[in-house]
Structure formats: structure tokens, C-alpha cells
C-alpha positions in Angstrom: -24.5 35.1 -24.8 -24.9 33.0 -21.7 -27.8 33.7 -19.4 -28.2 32.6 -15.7 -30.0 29.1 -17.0 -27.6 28.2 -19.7 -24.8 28.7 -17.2 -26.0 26.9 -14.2 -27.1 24.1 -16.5 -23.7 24.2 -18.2 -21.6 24.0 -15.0 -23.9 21.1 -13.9 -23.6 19.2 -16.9 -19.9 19.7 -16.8 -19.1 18.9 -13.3 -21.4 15.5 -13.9 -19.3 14.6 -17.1 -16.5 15.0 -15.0 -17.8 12.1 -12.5 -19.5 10.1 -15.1 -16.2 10.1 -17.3 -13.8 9.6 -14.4 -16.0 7.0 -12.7 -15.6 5.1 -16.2 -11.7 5.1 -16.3 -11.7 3.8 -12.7 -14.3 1.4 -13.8 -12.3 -0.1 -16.3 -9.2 -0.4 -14.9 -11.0 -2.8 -12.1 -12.9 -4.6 -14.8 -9.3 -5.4 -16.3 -7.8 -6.3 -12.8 -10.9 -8.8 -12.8 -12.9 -6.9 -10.0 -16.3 -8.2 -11.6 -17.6 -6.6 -8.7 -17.0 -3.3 -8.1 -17.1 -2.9 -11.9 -20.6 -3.8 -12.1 -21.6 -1.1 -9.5 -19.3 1.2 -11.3 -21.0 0.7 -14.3 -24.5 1.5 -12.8 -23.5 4.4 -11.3 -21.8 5.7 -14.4 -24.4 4.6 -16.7 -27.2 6.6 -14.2 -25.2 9.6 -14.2 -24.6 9.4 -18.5 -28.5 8.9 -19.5 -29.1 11.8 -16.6 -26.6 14.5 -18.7 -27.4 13.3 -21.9 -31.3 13.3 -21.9 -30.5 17.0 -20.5 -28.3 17.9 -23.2 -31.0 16.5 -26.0 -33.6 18.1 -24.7 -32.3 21.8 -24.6 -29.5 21.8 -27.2 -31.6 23.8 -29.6 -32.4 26.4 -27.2 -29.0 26.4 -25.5 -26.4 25.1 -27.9 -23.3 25.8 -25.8 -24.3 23.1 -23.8 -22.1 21.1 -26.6 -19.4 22.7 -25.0 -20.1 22.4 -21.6 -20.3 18.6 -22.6 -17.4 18.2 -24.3 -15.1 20.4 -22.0 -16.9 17.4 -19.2 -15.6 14.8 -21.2 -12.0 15.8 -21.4 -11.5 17.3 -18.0 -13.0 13.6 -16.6 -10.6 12.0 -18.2 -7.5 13.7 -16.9 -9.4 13.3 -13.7 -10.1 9.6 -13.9 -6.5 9.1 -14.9 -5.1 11.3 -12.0 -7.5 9.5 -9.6 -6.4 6.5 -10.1 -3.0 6.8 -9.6 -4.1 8.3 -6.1 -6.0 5.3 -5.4 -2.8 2.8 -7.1 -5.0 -0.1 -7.5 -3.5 -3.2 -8.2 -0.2 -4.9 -8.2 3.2 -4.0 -10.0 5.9 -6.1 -10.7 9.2 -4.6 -10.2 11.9 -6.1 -11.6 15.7 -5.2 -10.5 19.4 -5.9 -12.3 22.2 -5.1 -10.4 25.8 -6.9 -10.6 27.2 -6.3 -6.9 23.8 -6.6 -4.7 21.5 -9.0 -5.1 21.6 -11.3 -2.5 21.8 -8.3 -0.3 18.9 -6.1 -2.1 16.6 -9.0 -1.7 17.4 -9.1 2.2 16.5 -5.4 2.4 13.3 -6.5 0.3 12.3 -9.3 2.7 12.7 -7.3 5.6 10.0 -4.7 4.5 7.8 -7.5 4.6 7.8 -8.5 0.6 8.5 -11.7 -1.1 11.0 -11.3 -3.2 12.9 -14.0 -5.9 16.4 -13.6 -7.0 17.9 -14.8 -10.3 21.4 -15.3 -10.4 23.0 -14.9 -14.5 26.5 -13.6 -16.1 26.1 -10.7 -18.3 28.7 -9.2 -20.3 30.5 -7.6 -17.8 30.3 -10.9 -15.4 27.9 -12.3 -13.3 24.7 -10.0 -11.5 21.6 -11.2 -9.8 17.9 -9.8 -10.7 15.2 -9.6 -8.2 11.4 -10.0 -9.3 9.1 -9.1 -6.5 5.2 -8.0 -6.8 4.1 -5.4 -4.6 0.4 -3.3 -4.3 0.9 0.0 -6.7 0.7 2.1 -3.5 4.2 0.8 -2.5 6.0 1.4 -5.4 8.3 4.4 -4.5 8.9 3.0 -1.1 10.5 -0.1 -3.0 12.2 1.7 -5.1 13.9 4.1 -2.9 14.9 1.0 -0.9 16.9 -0.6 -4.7 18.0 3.2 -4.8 19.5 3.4 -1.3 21.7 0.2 -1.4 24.5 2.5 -3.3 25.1 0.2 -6.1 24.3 0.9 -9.4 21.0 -1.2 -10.6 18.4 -1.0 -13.4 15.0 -0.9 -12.2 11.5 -1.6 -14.4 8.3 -2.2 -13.6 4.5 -3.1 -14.8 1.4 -4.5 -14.3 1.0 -7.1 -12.3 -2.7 -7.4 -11.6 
């Protein structure tokens, strides 16, 4: 059974989990982006908030064993957080990369008047000849540029990645 203790400990080592976990996932996607930086005070952060929870959890796990699960539960929600909060904060760049046969030169116009770079391809597929459009954008402006390929009523294939 849970008393008042074992609870409020639990809740607090959970809700800390949660930061220290999601404040990892953030902190590796900059380290990867090459953010040296704001990794590094990531990292201290993270680390700080870690040796706080598990120095808690050593301490009392004999007395209070469900802090195990308190811990755990932390760990897994943080990283559904981490992942979620990340794609709030879209950091980075994205490569988006379009194929269309009829619209190129004019999809690239629509492009360059948002205020993006953009560099068309011209080839011949099977079908004939097509143009394909490479443009990197921040992550946060991805469904903006993509409703923009979407609108110009032609039919196009779209993909995308990372392009730190």
C-alpha cells in the first residue's frame, strides 16, 4: 500500500524523470545538429536532475520499493515527451525534395516568392520529361511548403529529411 510519503516521493520522482528524460532527447538531437553549445548546458542540466532522482531512488528503495515504478513509468513517459517536444520546437533544417512532370519551373517561382531558395533539376522520366525542386527550409516551415507543392494542382511527389 502507498502511504502519503511513498506517493509524494513517487509523483516527484516521476515528474523529474520526465524532465530529465525529455531534456536528454532534446539534448541529443542538438548535439547531432552540431549545437556543441546548448548541448553542453543540456547535458548539465540533465545530468543534475539524473544524480538528484537516482541518489533518491537508492536511498529509499528498500523501504519504498514502488519507487521502481515511479521510475520507470518517468522514463517512458519522458520519452514520448522529449519526442513530442521536439517536434513542437522543429529544430533544424529539412530538405524537401519535389518531382512533378508539368510544374517545375512554376513550383519553384511559388517557392522563391515565399522567400526560399530553391534549385530545379530538369530530367526525362519514363513518361517524358519533369523537373525536381530541392530546397532546404527550417523544420518549422515544413507544412507551409508543402501545402504550397500541394496547391499548384498538378500531381507531384514530395519527400523530405534531415538537413541539419
Amino acid at each position: 500500500m502507498l502511504d502519503f510519503n511513498t506517493l509524494v516521493t513517487g509523483l516527484l520522482t516521476f515528474t523529474a524523470r520526465i524532465a530529465e528524460v525529455s531534456i536528454g532527447t532534446v539534448r541529443i538531437i542538438v548535439t547531432i545538429q552540431g549545437r556543441s553549445a546548448i548541448a553542453f548546458f543540456l547535458a548539465i542540466f540533465e545530468l543534475l536532475i539524473w544524480i538528484t532522482v537516482v541518489s533518491t531512488v537508492i536511498h529509499k528503495i528498500n523501504a519504498q520499493p514502488m519507487l521502481a515504478l515511479f521510475y520507470a513509468f518517468g522514463y517512458a513517459t519522458g520519452n514520448v515527451v522529449g519526442i513530442r517536444l521536439e517536434r513542437k520546437l522543429a529544430l533544424g533544417f529539412i530538405i524537401l525534395r519535389v518531382i512533378t512532370r508539368m510544374a517545375g519551373k512554376s513550383l519553384a517561382d511559388r517557392i522563391r516568392a515565399m522567400g526560399q531558395p530553391v534549385t530545379v533539376f530538369r530530367g526525362e522520366g519514363m513518361r517524358g520529361t519533369g523537373g525536381r525542386t530541392v530546397h532546404r527550409l527550417p523544420s518549422t516551415r515544413i507544412k507551409t511548403d508543402i501545402g504550397c507543392c500541394q496547391r499548384g494542382r498538378s500531381r507531384c511527389f514530395l519527400s523530405y529529411g534531415d538537413g541539419a
